[in-house]
C-alpha positions as protocol buffer text, in pm:
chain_id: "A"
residue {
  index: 1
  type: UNK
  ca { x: 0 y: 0 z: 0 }
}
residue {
  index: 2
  type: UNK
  ca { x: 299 y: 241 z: 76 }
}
residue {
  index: 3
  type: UNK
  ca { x: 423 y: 198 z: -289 }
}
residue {
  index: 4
  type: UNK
  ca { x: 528 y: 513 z: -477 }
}
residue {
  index: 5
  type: UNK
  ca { x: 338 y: 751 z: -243 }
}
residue {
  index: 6
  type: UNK
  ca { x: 464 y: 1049 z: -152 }
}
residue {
  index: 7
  type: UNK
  ca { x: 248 y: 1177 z: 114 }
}
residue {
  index: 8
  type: UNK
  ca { x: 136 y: 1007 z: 427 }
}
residue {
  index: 9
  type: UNK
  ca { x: -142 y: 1199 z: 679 }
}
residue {
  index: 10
  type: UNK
  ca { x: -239 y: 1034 z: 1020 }
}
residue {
  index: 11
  type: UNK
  ca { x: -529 y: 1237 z: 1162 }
}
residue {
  index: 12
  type: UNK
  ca { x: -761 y: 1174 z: 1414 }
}
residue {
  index: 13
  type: UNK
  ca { x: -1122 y: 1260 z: 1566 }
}
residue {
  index: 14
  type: UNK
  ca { x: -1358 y: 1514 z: 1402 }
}
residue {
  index: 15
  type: UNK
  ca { x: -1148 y: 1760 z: 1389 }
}
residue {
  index: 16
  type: UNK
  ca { x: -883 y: 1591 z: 1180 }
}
residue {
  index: 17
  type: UNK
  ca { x: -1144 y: 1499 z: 987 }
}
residue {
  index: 18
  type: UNK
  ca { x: -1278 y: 1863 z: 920 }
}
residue {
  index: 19
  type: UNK
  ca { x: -919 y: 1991 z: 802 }
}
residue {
  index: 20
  type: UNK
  ca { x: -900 y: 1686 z: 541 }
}
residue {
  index: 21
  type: UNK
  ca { x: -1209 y: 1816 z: 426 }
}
residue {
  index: 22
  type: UNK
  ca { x: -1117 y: 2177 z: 367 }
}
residue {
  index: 23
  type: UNK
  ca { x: -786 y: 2055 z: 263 }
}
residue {
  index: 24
  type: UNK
  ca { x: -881 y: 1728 z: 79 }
}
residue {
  index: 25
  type: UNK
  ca { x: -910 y: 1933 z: -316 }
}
residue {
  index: 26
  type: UNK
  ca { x: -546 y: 2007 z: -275 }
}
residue {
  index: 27
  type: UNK
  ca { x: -430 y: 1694 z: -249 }
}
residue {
  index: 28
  type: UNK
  ca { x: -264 y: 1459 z: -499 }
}
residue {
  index: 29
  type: UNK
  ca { x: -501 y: 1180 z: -394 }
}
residue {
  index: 30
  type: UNK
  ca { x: -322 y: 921 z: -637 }
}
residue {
  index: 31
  type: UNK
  ca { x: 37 y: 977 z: -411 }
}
residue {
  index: 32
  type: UNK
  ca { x: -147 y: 1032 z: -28 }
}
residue {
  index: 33
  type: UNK
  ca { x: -246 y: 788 z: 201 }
}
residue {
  index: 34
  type: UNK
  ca { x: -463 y: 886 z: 497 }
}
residue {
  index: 35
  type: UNK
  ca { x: -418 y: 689 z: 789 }
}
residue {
  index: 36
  type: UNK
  ca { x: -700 y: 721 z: 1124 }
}
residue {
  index: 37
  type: UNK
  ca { x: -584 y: 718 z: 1502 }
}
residue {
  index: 38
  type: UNK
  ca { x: -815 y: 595 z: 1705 }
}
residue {
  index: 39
  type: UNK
  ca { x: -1198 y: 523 z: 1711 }
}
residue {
  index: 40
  type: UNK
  ca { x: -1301 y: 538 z: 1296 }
}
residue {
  index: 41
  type: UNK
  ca { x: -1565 y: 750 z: 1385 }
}
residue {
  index: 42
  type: UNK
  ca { x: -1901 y: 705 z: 1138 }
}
residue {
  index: 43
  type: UNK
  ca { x: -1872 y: 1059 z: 981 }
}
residue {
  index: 44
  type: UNK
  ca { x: -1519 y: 966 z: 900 }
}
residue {
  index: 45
  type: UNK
  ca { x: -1586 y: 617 z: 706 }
}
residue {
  index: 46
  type: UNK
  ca { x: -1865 y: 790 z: 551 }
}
residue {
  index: 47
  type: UNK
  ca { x: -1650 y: 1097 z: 409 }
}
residue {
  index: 48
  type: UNK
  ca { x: -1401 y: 869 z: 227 }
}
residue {
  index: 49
  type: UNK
  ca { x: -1656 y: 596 z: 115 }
}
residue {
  index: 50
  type: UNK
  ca { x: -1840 y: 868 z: -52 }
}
residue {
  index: 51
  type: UNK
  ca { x: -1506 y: 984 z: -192 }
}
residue {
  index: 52
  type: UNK
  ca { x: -1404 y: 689 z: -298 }
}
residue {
  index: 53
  type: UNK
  ca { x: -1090 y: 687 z: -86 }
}
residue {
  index: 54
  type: UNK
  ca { x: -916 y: 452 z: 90 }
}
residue {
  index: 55
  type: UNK
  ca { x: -762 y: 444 z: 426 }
}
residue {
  index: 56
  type: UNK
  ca { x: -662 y: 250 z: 696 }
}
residue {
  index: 57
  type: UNK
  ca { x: -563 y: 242 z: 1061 }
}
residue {
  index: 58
  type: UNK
  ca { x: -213 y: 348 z: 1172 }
}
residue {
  index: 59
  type: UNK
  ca { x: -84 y: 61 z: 1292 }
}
residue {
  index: 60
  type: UNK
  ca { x: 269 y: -69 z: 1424 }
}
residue {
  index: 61
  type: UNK
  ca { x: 216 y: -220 z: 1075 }
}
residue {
  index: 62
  type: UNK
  ca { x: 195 y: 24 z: 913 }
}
residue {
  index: 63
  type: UNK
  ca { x: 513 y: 172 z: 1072 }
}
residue {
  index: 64
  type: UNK
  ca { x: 718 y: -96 z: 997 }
}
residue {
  index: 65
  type: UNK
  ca { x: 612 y: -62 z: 673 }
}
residue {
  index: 66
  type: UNK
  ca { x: 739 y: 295 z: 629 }
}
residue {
  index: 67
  type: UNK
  ca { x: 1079 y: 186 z: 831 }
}
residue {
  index: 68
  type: UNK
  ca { x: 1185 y: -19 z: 513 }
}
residue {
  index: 69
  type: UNK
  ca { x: 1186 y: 280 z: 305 }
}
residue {
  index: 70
  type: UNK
  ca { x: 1496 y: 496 z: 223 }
}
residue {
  index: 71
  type: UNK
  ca { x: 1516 y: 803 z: 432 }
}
residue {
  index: 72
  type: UNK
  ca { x: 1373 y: 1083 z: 273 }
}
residue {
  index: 73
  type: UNK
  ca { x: 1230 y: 863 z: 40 }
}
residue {
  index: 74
  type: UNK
  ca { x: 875 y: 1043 z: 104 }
}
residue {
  index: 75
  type: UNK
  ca { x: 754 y: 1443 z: 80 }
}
residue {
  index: 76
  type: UNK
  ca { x: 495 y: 1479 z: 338 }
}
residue {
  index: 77
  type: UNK
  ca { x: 445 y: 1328 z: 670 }
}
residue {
  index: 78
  type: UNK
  ca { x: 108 y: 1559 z: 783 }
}
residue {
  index: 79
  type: UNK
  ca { x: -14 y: 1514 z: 1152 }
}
residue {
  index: 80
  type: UNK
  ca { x: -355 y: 1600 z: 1143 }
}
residue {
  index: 81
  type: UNK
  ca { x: -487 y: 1596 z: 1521 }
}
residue {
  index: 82
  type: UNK
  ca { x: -311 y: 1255 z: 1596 }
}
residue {
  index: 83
  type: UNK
  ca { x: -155 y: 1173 z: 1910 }
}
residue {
  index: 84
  type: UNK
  ca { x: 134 y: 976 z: 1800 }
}
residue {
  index: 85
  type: UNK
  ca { x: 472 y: 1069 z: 1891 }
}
residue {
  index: 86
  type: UNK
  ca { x: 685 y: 955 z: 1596 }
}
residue {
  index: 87
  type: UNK
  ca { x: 1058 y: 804 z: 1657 }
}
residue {
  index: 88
  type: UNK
  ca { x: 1373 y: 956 z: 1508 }
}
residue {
  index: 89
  type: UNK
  ca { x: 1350 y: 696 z: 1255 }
}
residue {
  index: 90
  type: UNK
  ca { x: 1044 y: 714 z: 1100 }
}
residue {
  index: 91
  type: UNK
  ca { x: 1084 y: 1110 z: 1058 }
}
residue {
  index: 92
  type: UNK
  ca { x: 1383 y: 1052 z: 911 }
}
residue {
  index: 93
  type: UNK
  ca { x: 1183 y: 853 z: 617 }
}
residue {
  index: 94
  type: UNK
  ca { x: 998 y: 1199 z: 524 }
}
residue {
  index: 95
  type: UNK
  ca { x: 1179 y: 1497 z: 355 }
}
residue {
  index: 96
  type: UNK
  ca { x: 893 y: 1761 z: 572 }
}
residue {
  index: 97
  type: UNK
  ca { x: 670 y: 1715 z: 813 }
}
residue {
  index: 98
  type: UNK
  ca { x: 423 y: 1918 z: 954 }
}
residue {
  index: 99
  type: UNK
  ca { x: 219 y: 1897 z: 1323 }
}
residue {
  index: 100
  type: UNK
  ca { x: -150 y: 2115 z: 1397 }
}
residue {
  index: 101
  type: UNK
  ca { x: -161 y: 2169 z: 1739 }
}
residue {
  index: 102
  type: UNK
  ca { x: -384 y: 2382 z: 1941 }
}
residue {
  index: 103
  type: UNK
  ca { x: -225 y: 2676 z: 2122 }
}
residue {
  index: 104
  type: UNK
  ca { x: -11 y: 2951 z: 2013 }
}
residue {
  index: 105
  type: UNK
  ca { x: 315 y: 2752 z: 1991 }
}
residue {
  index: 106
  type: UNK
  ca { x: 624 y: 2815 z: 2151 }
}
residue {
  index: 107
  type: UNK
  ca { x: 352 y: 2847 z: 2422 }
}
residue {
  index: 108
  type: UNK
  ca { x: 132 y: 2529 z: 2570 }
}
residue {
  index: 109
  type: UNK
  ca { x: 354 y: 2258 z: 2420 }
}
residue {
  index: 110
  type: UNK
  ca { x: 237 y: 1894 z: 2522 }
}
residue {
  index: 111
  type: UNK
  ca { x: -143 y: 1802 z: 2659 }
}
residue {
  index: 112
  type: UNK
  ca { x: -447 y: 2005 z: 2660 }
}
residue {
  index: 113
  type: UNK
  ca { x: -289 y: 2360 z: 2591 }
}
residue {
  index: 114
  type: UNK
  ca { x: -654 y: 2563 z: 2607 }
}
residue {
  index: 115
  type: UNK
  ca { x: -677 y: 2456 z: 3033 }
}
residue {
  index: 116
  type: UNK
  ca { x: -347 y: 2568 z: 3103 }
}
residue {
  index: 117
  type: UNK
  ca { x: -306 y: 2899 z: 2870 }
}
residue {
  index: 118
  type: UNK
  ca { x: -668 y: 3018 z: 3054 }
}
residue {
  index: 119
  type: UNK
  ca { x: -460 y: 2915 z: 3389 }
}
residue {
  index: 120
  type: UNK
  ca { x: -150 y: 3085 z: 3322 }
}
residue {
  index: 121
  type: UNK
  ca { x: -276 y: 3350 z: 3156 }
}
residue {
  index: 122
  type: UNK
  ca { x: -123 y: 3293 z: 2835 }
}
residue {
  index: 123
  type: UNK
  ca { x: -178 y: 3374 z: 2513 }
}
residue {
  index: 124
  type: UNK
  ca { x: -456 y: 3109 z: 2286 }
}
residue {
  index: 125
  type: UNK
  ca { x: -404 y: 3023 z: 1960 }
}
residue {
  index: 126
  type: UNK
  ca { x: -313 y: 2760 z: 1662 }
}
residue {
  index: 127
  type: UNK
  ca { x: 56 y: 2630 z: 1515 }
}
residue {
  index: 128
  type: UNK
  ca { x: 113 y: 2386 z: 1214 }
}
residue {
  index: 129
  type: UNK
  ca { x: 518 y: 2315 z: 1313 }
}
residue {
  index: 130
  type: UNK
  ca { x: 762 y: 2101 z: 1167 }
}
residue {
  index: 131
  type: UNK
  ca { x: 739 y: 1720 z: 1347 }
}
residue {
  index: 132
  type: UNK
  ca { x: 1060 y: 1705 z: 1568 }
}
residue {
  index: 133
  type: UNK
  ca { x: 1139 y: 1412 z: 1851 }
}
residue {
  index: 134
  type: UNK
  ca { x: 1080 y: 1650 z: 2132 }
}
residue {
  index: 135
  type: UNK
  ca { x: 705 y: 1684 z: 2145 }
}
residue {
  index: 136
  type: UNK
  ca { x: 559 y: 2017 z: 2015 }
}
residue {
  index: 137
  type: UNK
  ca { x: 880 y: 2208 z: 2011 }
}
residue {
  index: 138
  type: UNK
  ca { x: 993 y: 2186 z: 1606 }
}
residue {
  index: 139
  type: UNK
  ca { x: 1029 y: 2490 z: 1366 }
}
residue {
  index: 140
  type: UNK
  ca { x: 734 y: 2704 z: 1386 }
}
residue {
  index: 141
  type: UNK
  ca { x: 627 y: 2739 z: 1012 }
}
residue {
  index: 142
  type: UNK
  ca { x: 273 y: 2893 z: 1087 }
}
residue {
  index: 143
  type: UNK
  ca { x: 55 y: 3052 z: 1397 }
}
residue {
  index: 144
  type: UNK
  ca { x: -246 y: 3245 z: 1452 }
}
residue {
  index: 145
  type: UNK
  ca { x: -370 y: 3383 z: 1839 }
}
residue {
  index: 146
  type: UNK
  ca { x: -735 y: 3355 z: 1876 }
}
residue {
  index: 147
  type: UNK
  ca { x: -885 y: 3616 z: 2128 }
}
residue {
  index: 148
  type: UNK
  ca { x: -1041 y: 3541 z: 2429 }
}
residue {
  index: 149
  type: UNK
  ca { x: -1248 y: 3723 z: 2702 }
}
residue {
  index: 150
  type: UNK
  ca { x: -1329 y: 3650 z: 3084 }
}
residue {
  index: 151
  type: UNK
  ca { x: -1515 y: 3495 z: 3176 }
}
residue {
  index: 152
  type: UNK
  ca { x: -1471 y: 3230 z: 2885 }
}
residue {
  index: 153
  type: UNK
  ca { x: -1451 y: 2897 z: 2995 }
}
residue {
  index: 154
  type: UNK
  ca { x: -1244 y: 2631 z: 2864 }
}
residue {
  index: 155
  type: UNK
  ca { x: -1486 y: 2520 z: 2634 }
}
residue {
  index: 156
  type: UNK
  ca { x: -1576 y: 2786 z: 2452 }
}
residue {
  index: 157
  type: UNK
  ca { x: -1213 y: 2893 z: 2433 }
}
residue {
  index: 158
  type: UNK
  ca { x: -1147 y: 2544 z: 2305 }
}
residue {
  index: 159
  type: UNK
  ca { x: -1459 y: 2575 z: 2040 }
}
residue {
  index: 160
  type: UNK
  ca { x: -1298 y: 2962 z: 1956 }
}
residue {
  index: 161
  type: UNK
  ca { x: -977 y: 2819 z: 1859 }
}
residue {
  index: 162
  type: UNK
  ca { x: -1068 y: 2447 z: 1681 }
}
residue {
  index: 163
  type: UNK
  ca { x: -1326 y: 2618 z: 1426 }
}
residue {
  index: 164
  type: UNK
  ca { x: -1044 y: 2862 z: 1286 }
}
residue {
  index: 165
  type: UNK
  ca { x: -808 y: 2607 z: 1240 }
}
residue {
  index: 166
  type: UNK
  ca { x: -957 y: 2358 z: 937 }
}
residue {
  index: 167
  type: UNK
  ca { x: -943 y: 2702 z: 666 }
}
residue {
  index: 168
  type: UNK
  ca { x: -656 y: 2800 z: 780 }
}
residue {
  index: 169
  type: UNK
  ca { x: -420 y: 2460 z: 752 }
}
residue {
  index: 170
  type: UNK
  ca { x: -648 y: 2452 z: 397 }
}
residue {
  index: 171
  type: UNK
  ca { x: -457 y: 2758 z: 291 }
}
residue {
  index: 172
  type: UNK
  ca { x: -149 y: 2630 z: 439 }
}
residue {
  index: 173
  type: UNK
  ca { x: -145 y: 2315 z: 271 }
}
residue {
  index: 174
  type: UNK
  ca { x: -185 y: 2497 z: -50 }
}
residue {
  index: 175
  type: UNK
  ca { x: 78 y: 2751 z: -74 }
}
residue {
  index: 176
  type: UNK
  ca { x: 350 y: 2493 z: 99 }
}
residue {
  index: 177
  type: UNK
  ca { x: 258 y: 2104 z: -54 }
}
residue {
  index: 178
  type: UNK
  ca { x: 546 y: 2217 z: -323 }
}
residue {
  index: 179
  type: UNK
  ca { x: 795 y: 2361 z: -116 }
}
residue {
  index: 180
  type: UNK
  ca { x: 1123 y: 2202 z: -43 }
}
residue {
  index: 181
  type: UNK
  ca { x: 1173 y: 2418 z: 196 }
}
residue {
  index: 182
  type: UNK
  ca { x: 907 y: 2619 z: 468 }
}
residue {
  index: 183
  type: UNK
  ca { x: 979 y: 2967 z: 594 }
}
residue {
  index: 184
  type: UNK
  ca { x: 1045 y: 2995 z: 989 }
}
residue {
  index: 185
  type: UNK
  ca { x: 849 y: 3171 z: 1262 }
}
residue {
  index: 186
  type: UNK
  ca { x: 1104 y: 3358 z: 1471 }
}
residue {
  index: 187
  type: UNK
  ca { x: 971 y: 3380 z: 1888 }
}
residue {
  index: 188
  type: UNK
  ca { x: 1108 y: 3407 z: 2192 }
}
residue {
  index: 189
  type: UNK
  ca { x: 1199 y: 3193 z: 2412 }
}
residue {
  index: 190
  type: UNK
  ca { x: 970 y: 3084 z: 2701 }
}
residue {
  index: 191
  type: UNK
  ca { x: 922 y: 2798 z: 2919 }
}
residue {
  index: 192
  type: UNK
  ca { x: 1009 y: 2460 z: 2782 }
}
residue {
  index: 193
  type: UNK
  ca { x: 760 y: 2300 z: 3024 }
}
residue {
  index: 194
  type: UNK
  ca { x: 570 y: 2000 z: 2804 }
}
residue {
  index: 195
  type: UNK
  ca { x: 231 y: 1935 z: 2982 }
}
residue {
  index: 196
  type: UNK
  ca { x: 111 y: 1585 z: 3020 }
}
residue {
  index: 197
  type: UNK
  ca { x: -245 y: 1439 z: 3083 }
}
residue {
  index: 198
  type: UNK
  ca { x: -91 y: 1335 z: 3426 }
}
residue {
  index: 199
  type: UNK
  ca { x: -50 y: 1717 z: 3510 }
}
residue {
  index: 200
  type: UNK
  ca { x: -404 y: 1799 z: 3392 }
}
residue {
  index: 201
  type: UNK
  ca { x: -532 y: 1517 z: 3605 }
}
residue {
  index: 202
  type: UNK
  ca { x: -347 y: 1663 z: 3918 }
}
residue {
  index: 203
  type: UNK
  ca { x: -441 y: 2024 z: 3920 }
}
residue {
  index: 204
  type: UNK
  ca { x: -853 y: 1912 z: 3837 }
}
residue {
  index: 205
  type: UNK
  ca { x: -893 y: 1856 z: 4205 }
}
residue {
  index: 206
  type: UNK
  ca { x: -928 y: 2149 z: 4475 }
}
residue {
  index: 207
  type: UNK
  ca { x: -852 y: 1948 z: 4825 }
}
residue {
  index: 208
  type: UNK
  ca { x: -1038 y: 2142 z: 5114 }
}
residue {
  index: 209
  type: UNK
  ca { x: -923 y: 1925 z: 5401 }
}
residue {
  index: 210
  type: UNK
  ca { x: -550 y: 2066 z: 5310 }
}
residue {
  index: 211
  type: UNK
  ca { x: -451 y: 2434 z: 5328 }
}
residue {
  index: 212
  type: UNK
  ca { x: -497 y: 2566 z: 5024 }
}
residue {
  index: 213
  type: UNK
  ca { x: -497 y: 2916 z: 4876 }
}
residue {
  index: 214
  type: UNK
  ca { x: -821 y: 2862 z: 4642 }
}
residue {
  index: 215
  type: UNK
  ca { x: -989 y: 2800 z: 4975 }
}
residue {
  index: 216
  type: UNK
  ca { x: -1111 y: 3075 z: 5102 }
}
residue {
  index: 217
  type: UNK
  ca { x: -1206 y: 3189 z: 4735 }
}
residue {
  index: 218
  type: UNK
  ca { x: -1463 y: 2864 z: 4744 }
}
residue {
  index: 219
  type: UNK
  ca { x: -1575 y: 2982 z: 5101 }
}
residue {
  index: 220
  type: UNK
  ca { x: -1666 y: 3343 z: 4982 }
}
residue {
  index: 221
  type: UNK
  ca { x: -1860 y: 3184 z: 4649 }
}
residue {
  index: 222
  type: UNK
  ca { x: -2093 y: 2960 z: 4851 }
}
residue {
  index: 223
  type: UNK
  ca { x: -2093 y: 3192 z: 5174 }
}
residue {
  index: 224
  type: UNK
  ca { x: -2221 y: 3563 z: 4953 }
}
residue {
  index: 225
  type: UNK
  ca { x: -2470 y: 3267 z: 4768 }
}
residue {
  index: 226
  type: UNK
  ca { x: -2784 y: 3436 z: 4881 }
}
residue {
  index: 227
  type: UNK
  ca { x: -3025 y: 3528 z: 4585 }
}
residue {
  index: 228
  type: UNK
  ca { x: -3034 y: 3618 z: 4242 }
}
residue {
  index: 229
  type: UNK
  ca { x: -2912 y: 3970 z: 4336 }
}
residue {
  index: 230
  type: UNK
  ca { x: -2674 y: 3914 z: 4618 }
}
residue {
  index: 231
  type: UNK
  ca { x: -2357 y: 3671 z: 4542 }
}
residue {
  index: 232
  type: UNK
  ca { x: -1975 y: 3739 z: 4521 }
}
residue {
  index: 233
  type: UNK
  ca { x: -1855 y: 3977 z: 4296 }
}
residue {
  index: 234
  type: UNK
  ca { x: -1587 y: 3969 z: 4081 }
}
residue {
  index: 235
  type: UNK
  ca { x: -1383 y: 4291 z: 3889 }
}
residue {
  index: 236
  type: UNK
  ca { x: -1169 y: 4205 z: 3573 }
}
residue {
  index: 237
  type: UNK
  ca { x: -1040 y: 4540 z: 3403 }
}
residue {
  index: 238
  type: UNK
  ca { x: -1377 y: 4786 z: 3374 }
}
residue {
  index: 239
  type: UNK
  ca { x: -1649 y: 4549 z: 3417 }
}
residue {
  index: 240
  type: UNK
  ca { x: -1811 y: 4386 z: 3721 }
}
residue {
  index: 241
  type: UNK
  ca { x: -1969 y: 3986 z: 3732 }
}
residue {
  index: 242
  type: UNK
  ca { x: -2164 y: 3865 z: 3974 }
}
residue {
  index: 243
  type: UNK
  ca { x: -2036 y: 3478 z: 4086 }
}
residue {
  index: 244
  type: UNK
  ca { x: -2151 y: 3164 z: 4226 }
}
residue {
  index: 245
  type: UNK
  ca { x: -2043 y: 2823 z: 4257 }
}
residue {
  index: 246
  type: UNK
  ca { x: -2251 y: 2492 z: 4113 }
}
residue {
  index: 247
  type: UNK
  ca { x: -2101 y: 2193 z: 4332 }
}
residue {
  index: 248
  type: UNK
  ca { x: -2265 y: 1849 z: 4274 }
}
residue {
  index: 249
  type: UNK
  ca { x: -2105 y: 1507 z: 4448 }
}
residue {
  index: 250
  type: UNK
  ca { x: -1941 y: 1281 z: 4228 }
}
residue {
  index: 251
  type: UNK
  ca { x: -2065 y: 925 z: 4217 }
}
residue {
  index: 252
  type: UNK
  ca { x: -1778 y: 704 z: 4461 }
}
């Protein structure tokens, strides 16, 4: 199946799935193969049945497979919301490479970048970047910051900066499929911190019987809790909110 192609995509969920579709009529579909991480969601075997286009799971087939080629013996590897975390070797095989990932790169490298930029206070936003060993931290060859506002939550910042990013990689993809080499994003330097799911998991759980400064904040939300018009209030810049606190016990 790898025969004489020259591009290989791995994407993954619906969201890999919408940028193939605004991408998918710049493609050389007789030298790309498309390759699904994870579940093979119906709207995804539906969209290249229709198409007439085949593709198959990324599998540790499929990587030995692409091990027996020569090294840059292939033009594209494209990750397209996949989670895999490709060895030395097998990036070796491709000439370029190019990563989407969600947050305004060299900022919120590694796991769920939306939670911790609305934590830290950083800045939100979109990066296609050349594939590298070190997760998230290749050239930058494109970003975009999407604008946010408190008091957005992590949802709607994720929703904010997902629905931007399918017709922009589109664009992408077609001024740079020809390239043999990408222009470089020039940043500065900032933490090199990689986040992991681990780290997520950690910081999702406020512990009350410890000292704890986001205490007393969770004591002033349910204590002010009176009516409609009386709760805690909260000032960010010019503008005022009024604040309360939904708690509901987890199942044990």
């Amino acid at each position: 199946m790898l025969t004489n192609k020259k591009i290989v995509v791995v994407f993954a969920k619906k969201t890999g799935l919408e940028i193939i579709k605004k991408s998918i009529k710049h493609f050389d579909l007789k030298n790309t193969l498309f390759f699904c991480q994870g579940p093979q969601l119906k709207e995804i075997k539906l969209f290249f049945k229709k198409r007439k286009i085949k593709f198959a799971r990324f599998s540790k087939e499929v990587k030995k497979k692409i091990l027996k080629h020569k090294n840059a013996e292939f033009a594209w590897l494209l990750n397209l919301w996949g989670g895999e975390v490709f060895s030395s070797e097998i990036l070796k095989k491709f000439r370029n490479s190019v990563n989407v990932h969600p947050s305004f790169l060299p900022f919120g490298r590694g796991r769920d970048p939306i939670v911790w930029g609305l934590i830290r206070e950083e800045p939100l936003g979109f990066a296609f970047h050349k594939i590298s060993k070190k997760i998230d931290s290749g050239k930058i060859y494109f970003r975009k910051q999407i604008d946010t506002e408190f008091p957005d939550t992590g949802a709607i910042a994720y929703k904010k900066v997902i629905r931007k990013i399918p017709k922009e990689f589109a664009e992408f993809w077609k001024k740079i499929k020809n390239k043999k080499t990408l222009e470089v994003i020039s940043t500065k330097k900032v933490s090199s911190r990689i986040n992991k799911r681990s780290d997520l998991l950690n910081a999702q759980t406020i512990n009350l019987n410890k000292k704890c400064p986001d205490k007393t904040t969770i004591l002033k939300l349910l204590a002010f809790d009176f009516s409609d018009k009386f709760s805690l209030q909260i000032r960010c810049n010019s503008h005022l909110y009024s604040a309360r606190l939904k708690i509901k016990k987890l199942n044990e």
